[in-house]
Backbone as numpy.savetxt, mean C-alpha at the origin, in Angstrom:
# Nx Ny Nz CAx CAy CAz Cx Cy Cz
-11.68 9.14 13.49 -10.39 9.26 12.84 -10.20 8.03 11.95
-10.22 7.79 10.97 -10.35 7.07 9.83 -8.74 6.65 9.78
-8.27 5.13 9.52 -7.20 4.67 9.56 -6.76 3.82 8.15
-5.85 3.74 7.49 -5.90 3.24 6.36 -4.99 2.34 6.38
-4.92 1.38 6.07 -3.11 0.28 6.21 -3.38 -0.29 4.44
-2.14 0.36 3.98 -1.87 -0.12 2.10 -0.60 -1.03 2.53
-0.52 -2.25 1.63 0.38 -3.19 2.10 0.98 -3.22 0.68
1.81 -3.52 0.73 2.42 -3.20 -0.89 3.85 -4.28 -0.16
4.45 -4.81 -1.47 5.46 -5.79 -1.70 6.74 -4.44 -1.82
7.75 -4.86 -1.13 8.93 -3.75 -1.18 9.67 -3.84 -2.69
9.24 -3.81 -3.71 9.72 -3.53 -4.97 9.64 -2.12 -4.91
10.38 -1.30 -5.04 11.39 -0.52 -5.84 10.05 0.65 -5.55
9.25 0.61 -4.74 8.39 1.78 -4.28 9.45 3.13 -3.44
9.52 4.05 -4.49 10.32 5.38 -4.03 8.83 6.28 -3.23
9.99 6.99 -2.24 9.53 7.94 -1.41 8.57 8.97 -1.85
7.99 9.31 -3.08 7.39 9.92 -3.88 6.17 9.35 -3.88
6.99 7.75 -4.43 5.26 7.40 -4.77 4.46 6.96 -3.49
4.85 6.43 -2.47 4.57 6.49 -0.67 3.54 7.90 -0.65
4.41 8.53 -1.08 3.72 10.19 -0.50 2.21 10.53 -1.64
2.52 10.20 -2.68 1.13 9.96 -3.88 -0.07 8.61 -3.27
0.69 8.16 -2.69 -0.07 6.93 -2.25 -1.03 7.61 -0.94
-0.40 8.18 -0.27 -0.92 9.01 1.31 -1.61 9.73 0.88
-1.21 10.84 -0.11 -2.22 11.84 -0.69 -3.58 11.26 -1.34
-3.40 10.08 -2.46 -4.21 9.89 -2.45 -5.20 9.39 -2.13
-4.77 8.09 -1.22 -5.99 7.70 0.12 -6.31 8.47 1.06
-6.13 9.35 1.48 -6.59 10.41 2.63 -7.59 11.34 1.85
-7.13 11.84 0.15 -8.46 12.50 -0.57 -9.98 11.48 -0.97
-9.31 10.21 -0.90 -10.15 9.46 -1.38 -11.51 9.42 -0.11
-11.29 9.62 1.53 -11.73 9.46 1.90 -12.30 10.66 2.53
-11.74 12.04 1.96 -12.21 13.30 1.88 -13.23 13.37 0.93
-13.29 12.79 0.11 -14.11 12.69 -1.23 -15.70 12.37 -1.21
-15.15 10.63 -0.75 -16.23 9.96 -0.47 -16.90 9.82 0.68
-15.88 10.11 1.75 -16.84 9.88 3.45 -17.23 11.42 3.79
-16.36 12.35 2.96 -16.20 13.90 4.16 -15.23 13.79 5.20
-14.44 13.12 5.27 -13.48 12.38 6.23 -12.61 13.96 6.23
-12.27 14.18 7.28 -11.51 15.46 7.71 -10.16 15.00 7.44
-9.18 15.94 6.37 -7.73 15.17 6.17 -6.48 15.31 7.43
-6.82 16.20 8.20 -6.04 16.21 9.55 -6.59 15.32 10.36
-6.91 14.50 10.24 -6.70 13.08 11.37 -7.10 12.30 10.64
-6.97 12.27 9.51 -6.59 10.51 8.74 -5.37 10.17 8.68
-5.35 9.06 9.29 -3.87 8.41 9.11 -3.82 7.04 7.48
-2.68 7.17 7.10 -2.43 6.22 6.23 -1.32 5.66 6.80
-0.98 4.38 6.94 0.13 3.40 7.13 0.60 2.78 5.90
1.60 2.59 5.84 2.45 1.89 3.98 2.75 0.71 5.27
2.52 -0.75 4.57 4.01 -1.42 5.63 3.78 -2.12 3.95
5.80 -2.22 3.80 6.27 -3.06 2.94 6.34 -4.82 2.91
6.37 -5.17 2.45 6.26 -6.58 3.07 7.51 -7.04 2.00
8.01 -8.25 2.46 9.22 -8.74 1.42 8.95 -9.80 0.84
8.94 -10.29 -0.65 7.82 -10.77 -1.62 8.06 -12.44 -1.10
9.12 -12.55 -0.30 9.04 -13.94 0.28 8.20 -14.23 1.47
6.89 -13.33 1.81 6.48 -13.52 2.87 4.78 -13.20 2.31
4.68 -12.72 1.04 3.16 -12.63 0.33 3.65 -13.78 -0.99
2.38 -14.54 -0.31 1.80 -15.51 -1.29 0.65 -14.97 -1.89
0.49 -15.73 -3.15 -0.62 -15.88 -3.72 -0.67 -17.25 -4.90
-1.49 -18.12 -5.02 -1.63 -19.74 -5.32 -0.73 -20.47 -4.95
-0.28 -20.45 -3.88 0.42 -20.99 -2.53 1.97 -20.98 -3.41
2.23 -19.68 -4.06 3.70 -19.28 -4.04 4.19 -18.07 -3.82
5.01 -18.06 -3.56 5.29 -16.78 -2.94 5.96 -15.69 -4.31
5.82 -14.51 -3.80 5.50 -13.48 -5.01 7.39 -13.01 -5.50
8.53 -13.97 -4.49 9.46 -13.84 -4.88 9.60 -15.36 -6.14
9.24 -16.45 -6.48 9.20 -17.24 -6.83 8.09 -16.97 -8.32
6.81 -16.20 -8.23 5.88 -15.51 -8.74 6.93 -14.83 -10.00
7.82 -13.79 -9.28 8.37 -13.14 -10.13 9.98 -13.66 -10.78
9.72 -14.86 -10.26 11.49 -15.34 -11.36 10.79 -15.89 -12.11
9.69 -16.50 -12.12 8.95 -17.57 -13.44 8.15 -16.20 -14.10
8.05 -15.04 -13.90 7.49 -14.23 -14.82 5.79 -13.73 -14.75
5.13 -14.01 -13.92 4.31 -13.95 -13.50 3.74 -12.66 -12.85
């Protein structure tokens, strides 16, 4: 049973695109492994941009300087 965890920053990701996101990692691994799509799981967890860094700033700080 093939497990997927997409981590994504909670900007303004609607319920749609979650569901495009599931669809399309679960085909992706229908595609490429043969992975059966009734027992692949995909997990979304949002994270809040004050808690993902990247060059030791955080991606709420990232995005007031424009970055």
């Amino acid at each position: 049973m093939p497990y997927v965890n997409i981590k994504i920053t909670n900007e303004n990701v609607t319920p749609e695109k979650k569901a495009e996101l599931i669809k399309g990692a679960t085909q992706l691994l229908v595609d490429v492994l043969g992975k059966n799509p009734t027992t692949t799981v995909v997990v979304i967890d949002e994270v809040h941009t004050d808690n993902w860094g990247i060059g030791g700033e955080t991606i709420t700080v990232r995005r007031i300087n424009g970055q």
